[in-house]
PASEBA-1860 file (N, C-alpha, C; in nm, 3 decimals):
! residues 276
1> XXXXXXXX> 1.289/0.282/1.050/1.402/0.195/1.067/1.465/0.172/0.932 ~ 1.602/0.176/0.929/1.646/0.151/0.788/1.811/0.066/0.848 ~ 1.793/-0.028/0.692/1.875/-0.121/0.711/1.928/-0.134/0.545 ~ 2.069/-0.153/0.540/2.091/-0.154/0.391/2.174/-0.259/0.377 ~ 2.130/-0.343/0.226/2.155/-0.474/0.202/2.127/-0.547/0.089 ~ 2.176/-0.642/0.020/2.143/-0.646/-0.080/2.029/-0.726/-0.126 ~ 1.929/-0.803/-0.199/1.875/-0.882/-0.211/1.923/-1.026/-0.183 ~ 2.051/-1.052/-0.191/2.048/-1.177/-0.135/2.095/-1.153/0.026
9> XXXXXXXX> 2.098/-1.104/0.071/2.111/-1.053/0.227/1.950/-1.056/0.274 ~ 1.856/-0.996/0.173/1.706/-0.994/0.213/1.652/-1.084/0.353 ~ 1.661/-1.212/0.310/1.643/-1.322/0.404/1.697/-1.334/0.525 ~ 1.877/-1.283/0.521/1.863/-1.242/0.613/1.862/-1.176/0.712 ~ 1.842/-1.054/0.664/1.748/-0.894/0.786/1.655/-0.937/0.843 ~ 1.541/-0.993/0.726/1.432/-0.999/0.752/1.412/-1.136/0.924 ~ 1.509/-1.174/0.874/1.522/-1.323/0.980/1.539/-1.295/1.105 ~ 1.648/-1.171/1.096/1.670/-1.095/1.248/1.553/-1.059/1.307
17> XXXXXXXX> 1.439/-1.024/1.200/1.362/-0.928/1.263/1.218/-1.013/1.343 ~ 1.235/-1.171/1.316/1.145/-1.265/1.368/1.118/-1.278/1.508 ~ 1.068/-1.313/1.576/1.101/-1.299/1.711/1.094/-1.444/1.745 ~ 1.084/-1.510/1.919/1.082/-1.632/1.902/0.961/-1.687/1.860 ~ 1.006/-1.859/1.817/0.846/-1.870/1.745/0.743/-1.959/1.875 ~ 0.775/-1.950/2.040/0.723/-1.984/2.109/0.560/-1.936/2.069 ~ 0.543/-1.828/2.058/0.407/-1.764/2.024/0.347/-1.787/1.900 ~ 0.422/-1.837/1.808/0.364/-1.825/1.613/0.192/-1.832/1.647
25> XXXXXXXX> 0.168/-1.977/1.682/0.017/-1.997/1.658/-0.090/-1.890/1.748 ~ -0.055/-1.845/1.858/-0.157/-1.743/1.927/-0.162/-1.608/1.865 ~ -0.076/-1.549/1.824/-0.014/-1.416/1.745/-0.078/-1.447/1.593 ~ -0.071/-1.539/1.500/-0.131/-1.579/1.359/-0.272/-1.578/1.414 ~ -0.347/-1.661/1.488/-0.462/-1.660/1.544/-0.507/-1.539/1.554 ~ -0.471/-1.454/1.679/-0.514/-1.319/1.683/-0.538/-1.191/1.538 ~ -0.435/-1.257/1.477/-0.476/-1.181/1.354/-0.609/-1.201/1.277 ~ -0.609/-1.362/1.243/-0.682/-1.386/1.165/-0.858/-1.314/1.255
33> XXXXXXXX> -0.871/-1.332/1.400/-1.008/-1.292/1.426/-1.021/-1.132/1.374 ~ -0.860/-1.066/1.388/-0.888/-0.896/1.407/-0.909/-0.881/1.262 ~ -0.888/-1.012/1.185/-0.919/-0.966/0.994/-1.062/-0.986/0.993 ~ -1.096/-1.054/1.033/-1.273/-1.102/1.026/-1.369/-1.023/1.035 ~ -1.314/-0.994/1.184/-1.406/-0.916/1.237/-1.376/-0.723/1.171 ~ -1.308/-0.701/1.131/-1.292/-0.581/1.039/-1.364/-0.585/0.927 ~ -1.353/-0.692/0.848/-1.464/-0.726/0.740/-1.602/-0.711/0.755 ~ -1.663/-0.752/0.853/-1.787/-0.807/0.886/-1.836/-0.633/0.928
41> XXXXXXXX> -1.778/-0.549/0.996/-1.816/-0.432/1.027/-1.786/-0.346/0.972 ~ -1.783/-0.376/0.837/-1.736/-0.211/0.763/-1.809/-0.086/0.755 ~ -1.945/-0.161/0.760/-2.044/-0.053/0.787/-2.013/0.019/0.871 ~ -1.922/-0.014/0.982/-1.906/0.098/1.084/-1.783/0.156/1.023 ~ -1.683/0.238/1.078/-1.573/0.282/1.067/-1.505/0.190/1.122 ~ -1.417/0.118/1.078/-1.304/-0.013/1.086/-1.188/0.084/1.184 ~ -1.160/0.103/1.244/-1.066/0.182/1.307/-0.893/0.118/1.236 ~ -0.894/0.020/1.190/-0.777/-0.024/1.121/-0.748/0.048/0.974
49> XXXXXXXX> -0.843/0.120/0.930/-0.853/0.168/0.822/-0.807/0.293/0.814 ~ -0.750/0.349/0.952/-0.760/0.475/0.959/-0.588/0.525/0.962 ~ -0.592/0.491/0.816/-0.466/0.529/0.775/-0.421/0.603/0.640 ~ -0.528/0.643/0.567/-0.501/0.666/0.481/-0.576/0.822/0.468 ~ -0.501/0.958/0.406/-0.501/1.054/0.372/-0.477/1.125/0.270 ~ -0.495/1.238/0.282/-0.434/1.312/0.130/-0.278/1.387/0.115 ~ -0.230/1.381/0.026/-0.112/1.393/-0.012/-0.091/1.563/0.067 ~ -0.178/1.637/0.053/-0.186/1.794/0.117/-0.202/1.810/0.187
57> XXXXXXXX> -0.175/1.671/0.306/-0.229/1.694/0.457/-0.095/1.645/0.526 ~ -0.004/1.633/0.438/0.149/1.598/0.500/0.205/1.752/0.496 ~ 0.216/1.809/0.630/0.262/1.914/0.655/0.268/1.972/0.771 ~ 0.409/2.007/0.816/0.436/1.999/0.970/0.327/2.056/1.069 ~ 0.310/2.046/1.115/0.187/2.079/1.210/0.034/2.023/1.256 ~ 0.004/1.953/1.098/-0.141/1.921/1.095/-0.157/1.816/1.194 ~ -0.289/1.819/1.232/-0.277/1.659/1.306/-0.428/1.615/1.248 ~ -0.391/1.478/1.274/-0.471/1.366/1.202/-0.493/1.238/1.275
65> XXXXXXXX> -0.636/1.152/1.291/-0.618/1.047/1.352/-0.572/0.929/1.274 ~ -0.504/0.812/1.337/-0.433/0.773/1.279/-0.398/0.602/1.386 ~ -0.457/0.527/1.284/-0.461/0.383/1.412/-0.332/0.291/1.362 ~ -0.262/0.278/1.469/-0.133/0.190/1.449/-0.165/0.116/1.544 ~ -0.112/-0.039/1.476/-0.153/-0.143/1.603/0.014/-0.176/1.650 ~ -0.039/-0.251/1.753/0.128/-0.259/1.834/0.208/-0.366/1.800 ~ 0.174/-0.433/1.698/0.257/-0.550/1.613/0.403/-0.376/1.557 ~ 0.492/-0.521/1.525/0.600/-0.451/1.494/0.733/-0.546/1.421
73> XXXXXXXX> 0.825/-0.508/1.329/0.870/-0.613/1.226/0.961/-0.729/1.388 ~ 1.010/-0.639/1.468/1.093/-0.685/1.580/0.987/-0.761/1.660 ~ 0.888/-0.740/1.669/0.837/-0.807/1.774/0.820/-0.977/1.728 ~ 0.775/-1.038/1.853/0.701/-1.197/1.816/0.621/-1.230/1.689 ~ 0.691/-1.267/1.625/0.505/-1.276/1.487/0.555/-1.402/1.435 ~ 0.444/-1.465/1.401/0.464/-1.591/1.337/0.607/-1.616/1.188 ~ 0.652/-1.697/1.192/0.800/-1.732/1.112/0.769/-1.704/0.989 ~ 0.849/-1.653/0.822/0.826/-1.687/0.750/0.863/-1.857/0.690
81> XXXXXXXX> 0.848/-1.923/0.622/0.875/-2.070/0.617/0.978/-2.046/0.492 ~ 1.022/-2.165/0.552/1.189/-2.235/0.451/1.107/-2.231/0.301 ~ 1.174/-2.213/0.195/1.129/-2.302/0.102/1.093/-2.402/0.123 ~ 1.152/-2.519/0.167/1.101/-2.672/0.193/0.985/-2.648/0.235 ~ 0.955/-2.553/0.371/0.843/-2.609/0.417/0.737/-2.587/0.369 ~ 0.759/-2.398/0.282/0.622/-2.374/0.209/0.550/-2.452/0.098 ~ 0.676/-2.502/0.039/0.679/-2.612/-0.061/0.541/-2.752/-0.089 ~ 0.592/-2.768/0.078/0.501/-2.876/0.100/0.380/-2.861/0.123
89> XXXXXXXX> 0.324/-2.726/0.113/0.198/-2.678/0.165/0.122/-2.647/0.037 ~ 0.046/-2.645/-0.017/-0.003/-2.581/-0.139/-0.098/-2.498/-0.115 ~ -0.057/-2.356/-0.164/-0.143/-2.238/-0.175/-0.157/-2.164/-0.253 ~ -0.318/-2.207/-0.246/-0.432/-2.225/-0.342/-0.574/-2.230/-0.311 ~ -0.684/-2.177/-0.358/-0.837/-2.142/-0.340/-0.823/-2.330/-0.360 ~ -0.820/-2.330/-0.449/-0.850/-2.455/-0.533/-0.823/-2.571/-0.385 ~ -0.758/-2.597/-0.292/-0.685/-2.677/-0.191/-0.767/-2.638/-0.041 ~ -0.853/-2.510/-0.082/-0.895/-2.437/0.047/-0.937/-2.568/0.152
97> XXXXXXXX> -0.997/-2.643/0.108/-1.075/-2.750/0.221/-0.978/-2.835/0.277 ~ -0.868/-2.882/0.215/-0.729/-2.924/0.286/-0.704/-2.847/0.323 ~ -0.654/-2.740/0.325/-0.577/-2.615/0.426/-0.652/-2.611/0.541 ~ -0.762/-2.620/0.549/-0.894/-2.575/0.637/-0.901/-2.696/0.717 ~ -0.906/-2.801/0.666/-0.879/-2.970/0.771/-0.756/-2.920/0.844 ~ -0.623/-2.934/0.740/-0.539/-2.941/0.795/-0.428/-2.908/0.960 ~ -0.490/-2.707/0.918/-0.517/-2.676/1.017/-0.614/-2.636/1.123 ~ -0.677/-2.728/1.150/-0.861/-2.748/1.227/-0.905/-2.643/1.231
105> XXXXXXXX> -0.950/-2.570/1.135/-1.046/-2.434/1.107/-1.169/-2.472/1.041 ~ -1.289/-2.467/1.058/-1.376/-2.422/0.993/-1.413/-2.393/0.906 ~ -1.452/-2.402/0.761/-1.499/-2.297/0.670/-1.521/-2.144/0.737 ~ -1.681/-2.136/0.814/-1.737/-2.064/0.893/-1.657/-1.982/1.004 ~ -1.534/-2.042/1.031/-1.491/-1.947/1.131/-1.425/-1.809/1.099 ~ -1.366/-1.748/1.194/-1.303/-1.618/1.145/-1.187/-1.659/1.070 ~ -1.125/-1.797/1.128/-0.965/-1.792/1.048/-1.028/-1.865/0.887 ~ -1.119/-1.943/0.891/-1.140/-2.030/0.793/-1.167/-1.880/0.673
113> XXXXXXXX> -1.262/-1.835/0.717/-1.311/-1.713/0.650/-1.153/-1.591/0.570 ~ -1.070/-1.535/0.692/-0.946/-1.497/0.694/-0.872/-1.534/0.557 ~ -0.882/-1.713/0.583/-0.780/-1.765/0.507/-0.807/-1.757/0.364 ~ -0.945/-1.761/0.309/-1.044/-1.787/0.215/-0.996/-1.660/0.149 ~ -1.013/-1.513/0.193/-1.035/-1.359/0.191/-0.843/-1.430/0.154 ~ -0.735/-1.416/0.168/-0.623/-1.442/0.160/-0.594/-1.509/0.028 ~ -0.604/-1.594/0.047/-0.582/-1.670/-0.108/-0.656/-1.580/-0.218 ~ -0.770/-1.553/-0.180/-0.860/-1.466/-0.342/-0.757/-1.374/-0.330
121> XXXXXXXX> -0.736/-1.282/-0.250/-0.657/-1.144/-0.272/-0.471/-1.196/-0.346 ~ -0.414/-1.288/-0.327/-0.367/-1.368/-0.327/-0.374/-1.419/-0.553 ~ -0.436/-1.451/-0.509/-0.499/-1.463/-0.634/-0.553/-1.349/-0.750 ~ -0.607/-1.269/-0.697/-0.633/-1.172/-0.790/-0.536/-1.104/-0.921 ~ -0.605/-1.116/-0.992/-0.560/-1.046/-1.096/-0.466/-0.896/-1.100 ~ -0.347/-0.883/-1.126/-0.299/-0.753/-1.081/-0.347/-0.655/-1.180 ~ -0.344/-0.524/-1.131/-0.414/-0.425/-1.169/-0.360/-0.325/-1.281 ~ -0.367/-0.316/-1.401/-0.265/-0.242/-1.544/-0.099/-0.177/-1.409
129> XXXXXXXX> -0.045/-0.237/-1.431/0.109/-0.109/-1.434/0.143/-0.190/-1.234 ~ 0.114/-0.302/-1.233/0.107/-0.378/-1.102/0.193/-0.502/-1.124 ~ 0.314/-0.499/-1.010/0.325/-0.665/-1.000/0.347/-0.704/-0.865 ~ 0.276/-0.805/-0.864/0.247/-0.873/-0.723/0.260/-1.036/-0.704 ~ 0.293/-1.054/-0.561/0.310/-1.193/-0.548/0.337/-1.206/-0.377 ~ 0.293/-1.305/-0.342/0.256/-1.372/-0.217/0.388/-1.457/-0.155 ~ 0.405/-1.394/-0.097/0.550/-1.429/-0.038/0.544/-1.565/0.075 ~ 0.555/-1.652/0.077/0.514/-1.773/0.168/0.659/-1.828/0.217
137> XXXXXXXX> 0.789/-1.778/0.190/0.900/-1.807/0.219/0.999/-1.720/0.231 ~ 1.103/-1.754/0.282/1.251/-1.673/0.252/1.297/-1.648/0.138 ~ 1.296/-1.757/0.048/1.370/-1.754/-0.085/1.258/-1.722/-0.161 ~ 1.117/-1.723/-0.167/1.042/-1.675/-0.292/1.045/-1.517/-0.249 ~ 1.052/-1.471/-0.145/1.051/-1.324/-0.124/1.177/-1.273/-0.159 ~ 1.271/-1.348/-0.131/1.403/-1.270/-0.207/1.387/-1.275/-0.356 ~ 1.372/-1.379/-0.443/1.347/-1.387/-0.583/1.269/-1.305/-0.631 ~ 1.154/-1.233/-0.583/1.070/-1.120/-0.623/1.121/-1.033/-0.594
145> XXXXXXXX> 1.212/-0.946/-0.484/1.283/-0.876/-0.486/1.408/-0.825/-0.608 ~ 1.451/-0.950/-0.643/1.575/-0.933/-0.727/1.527/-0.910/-0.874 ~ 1.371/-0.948/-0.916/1.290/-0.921/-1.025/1.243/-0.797/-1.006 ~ 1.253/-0.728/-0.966/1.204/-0.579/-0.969/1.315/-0.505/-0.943 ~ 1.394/-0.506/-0.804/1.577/-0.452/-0.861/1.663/-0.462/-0.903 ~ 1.662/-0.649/-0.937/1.776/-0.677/-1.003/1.871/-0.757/-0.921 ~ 1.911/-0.854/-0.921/1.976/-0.957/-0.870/2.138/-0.845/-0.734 ~ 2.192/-0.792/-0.868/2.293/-0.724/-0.791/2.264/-0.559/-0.691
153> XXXXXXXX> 2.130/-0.580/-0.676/2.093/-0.395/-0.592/2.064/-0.392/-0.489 ~ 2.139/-0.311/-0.442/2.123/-0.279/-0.263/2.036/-0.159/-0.227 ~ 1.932/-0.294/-0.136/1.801/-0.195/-0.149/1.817/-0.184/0.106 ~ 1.707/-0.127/0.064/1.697/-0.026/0.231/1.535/-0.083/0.236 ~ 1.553/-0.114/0.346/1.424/-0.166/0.397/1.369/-0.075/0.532 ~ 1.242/-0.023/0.438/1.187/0.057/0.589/1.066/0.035/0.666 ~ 1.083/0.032/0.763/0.906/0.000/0.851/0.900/0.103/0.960 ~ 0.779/0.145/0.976/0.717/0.217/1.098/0.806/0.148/1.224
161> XXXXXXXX> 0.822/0.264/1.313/0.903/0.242/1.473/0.806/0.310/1.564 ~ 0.772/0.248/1.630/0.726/0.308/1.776/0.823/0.349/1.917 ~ 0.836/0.494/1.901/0.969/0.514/1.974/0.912/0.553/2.128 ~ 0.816/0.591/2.204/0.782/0.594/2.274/0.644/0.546/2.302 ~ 0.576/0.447/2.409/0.467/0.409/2.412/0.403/0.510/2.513 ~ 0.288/0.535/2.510/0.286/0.630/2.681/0.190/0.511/2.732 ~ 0.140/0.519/2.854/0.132/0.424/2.939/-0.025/0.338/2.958 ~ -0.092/0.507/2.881/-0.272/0.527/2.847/-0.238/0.501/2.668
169> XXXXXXXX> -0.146/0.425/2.640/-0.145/0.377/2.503/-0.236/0.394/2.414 ~ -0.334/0.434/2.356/-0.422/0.403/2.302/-0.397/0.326/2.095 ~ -0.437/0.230/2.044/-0.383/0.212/1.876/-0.477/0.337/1.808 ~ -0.549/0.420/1.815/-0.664/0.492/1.760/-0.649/0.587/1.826 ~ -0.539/0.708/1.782/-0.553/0.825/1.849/-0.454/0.986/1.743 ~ -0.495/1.078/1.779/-0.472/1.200/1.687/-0.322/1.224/1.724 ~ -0.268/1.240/1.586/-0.127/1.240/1.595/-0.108/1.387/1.521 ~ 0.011/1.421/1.606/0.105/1.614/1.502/0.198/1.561/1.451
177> XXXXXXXX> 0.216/1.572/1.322/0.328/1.596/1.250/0.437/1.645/1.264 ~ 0.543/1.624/1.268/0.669/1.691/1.361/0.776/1.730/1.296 ~ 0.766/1.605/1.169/0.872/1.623/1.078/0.857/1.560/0.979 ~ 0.912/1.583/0.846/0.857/1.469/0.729/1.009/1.538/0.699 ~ 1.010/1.336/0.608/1.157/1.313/0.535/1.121/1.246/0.404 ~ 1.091/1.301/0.280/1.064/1.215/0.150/1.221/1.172/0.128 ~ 1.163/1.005/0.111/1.262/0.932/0.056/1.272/0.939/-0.078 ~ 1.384/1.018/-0.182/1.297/0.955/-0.311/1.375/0.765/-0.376
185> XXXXXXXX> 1.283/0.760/-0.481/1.349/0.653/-0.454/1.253/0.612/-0.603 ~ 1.358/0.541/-0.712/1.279/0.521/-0.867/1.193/0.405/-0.851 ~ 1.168/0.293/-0.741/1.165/0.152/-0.754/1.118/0.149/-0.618 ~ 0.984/0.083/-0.548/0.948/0.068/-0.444/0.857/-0.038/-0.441 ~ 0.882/-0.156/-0.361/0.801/-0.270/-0.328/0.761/-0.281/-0.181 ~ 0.645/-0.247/-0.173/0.535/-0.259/-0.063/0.489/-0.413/0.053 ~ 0.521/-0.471/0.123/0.511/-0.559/0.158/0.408/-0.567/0.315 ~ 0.268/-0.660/0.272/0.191/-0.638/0.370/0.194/-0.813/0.477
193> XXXXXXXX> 0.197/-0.791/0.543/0.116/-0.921/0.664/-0.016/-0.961/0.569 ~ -0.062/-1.079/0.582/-0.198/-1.122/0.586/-0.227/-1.183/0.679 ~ -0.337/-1.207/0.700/-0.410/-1.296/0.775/-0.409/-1.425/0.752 ~ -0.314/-1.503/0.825/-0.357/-1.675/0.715/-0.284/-1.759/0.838 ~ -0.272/-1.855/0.815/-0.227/-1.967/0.973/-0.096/-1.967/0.971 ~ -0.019/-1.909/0.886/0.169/-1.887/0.874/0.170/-1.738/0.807 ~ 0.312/-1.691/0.776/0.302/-1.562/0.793/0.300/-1.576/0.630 ~ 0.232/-1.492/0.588/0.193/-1.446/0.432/0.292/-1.321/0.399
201> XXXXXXXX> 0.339/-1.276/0.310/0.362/-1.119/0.280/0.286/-1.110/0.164 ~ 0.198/-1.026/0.155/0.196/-0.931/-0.010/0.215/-0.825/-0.065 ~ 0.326/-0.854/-0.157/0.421/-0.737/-0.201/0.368/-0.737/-0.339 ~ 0.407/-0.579/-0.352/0.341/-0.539/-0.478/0.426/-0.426/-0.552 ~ 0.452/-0.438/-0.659/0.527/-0.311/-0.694/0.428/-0.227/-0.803 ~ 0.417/-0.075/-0.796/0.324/0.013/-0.913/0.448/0.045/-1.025 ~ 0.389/0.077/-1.160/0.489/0.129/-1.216/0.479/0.289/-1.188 ~ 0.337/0.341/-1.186/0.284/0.431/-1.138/0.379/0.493/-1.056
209> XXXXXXXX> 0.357/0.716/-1.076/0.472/0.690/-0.951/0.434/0.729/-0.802 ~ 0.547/0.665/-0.715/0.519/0.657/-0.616/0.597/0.718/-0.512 ~ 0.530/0.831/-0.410/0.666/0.884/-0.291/0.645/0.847/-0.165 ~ 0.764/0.777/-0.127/0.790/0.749/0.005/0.824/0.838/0.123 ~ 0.778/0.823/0.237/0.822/0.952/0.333/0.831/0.863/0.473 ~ 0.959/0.933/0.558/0.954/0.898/0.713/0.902/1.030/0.762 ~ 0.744/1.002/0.846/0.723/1.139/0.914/0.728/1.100/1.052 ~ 0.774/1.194/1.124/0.770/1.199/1.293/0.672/1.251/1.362
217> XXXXXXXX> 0.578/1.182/1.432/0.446/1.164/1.478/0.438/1.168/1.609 ~ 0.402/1.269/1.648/0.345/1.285/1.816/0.211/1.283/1.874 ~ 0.188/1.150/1.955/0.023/1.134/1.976/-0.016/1.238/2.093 ~ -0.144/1.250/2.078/-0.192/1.323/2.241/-0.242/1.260/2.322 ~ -0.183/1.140/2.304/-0.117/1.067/2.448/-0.001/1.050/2.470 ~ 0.107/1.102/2.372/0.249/1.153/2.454/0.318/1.048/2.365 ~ 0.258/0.945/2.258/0.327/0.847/2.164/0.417/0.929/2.056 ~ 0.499/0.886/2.057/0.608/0.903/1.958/0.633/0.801/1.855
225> XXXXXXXX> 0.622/0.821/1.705/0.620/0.739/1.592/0.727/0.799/1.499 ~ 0.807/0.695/1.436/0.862/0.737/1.345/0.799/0.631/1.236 ~ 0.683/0.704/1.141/0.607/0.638/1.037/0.648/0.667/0.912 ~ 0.662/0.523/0.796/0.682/0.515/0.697/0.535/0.547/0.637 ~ 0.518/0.627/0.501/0.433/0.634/0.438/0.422/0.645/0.311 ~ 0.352/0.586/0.213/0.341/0.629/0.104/0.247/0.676/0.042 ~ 0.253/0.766/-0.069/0.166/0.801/-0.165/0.184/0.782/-0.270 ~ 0.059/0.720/-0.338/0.062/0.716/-0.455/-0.034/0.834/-0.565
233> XXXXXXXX> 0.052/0.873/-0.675/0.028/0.990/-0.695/-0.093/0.933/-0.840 ~ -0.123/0.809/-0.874/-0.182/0.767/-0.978/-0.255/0.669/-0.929 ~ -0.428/0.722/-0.901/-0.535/0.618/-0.831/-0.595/0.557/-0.989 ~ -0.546/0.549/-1.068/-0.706/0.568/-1.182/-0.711/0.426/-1.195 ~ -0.618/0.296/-1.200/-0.656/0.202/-1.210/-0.689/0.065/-1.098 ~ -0.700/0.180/-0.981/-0.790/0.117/-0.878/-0.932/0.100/-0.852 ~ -0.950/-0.005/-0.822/-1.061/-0.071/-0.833/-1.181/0.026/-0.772 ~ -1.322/0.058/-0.787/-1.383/0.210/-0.748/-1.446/0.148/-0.570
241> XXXXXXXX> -1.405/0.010/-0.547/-1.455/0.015/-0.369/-1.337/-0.021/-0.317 ~ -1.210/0.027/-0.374/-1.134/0.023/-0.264/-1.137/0.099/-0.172 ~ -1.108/0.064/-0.056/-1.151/0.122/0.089/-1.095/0.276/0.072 ~ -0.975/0.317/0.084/-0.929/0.428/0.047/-1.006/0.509/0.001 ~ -1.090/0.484/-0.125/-1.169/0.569/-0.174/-1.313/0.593/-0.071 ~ -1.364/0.482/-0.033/-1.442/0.481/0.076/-1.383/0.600/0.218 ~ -1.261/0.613/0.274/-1.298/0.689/0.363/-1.218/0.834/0.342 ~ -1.220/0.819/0.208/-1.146/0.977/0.144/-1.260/1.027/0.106
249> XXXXXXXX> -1.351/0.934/0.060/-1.464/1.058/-0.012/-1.469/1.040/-0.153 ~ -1.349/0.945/-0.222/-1.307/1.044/-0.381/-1.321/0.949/-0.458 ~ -1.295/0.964/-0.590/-1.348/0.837/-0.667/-1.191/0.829/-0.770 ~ -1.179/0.728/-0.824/-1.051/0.637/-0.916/-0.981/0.768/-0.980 ~ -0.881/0.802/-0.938/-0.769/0.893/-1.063/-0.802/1.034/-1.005 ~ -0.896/1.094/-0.935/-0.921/1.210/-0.870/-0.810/1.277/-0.816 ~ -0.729/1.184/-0.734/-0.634/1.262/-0.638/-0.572/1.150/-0.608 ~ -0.435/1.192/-0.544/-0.318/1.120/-0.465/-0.358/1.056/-0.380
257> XXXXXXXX> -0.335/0.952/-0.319/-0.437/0.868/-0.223/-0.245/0.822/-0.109 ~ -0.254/0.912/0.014/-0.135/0.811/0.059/-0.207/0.724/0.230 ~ -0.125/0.649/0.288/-0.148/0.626/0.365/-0.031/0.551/0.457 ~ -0.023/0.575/0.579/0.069/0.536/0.721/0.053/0.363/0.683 ~ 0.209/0.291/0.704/0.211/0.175/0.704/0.228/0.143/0.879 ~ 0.161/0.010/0.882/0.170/-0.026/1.015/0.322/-0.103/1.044 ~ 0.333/-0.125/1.158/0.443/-0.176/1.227/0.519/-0.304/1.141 ~ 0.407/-0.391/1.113/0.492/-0.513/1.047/0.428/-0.519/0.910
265> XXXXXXXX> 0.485/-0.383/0.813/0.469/-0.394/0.716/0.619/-0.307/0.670 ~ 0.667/-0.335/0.562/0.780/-0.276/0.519/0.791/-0.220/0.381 ~ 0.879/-0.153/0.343/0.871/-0.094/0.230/1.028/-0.119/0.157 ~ 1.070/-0.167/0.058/1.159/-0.163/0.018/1.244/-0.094/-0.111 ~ 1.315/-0.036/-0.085/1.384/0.085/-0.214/1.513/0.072/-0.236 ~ 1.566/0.138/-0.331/1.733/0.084/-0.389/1.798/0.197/-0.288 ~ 1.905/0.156/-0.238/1.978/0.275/-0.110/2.061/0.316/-0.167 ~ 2.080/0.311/-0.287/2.179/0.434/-0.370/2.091/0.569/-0.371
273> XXXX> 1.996/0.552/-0.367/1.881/0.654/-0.381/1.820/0.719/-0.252 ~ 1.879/0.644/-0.123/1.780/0.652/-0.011/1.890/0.771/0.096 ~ 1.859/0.852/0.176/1.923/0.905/0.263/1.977/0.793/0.337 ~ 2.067/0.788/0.469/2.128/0.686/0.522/2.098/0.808/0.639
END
């Protein structure tokens, strides 16, 4: 999906793309258990994980399994918050046990746990040639935007589309390659969902470089995807258990590490640069 606009427009694409907020709290909920419980079983194969490949395996024909969940930027998902409102919230490790009253969670539970795993990541230290920041609003996500392109740049916002569902749906199933479209593009900020009781983004930009691609994905169950993906062509100052490396096999700086973004995650690039 591509949409072109400028950073102060950011807020509002992204706004279109909310759905109603009758659902926020059951939809945030559901996440936070499907984050938990992914954690807790890594020992097994996380089937959410199963997105990431090698740069030499993008090529028309191959097929690959490949788990997309059925969240999507259009669908229902919990709101991002006003400035005002994020304002009033403080987020922070340091606050965790108010956040955790506040909204009647647990330490111990999956969301309490979720939320905990959120803030550290949240928190972490960014990684040599990294900038990152936790998007908790409209206006702090546009302001990080305009710090990495620049107040006046019209950037293209892309996310994974699910263009046909088939009916035996399955999120965990082997997809053919049909078509690949590299975007290039000098400047790319990554923006993920978290798990937390309102909607989180964490966006991150590498200086490292990085290629973007729309590939066209046919499941053998008859699903049709038009998936955003990236690769990054410089692993060396990733951390040596990031998961990636875990189900590639490979260890820090070895090889290109890319991987399929899910539905309500987006990618953003300057559209002077982008096909239309």
């Amino acid at each position: 999906m591509y949409a072109k606009l400028a950073t102060s427009s950011l807020l509002l694409y992204l706004l279109t793309l909310q759905g109603s907020a009758h659902d926020h709290n059951d939809i945030r909920i559901e996440q936070l258990h499907s984050h938990t419980s992914s954690q807790s079983h890594m020992h097994h194969i996380d089937p959410s994980v199963i997105v990431f490949f090698f740069v030499q395996d993008l090529k028309l024909g191959n097929a690959m399994p490949i788990y997309f969940p059925t969240r999507e930027l259009s669908d229902a998902f919990p709101r991002l918050l006003s400035k005002d409102e994020a304002d009033a919230i403080p987020f922070s490790s340091h606050h965790l046990h108010h956040l955790l009253h506040r909204f009647a969670f647990s330490p111990d539970s999956p969301q309490g746990n979720a939320m905990k795993d959120t803030l550290q990541e949240c928190e972490r230290e960014p990684i040599k040639g990294e900038t990152k920041f936790c998007a908790t609003s409209w206006e702090s996500m546009s302001d990080f935007m305009k710090t990495i392109f620049g107040s006046e740049s019209q950037i293209k916002t892309l996310s994974t589309t699910h263009i046909k569902r088939s009916e035996d749906h399955a999120l965990l199933q082997k997809y053919t390659i049909m078509g690949i479209q590299e975007i290039p593009a000098p400047k790319t900020v990554a923006c993920h969902t978290m798990p937390y009781a309102y909607t989180v983004f964490f966006c991150h930009y590498q200086v490292s470089e990085t290629r973007v691609y729309r590939v066209s994905l046919k499941g053998e169950n008859d699903d049709v995807v038009e998936a955003i993906a990236l690769c990054h062509m410089d692993t060396s100052q990733w951390g040596r258990n990031h998961v990636a490396f875990q189900m590639l096999g490979i260890e820090p700086g070895t090889s290109p590490v890319c991987h399929f973004f899910p539905g309500d995650n987006f990618v953003c690039v300057p559209s002077t640069t982008t096909q239309t």
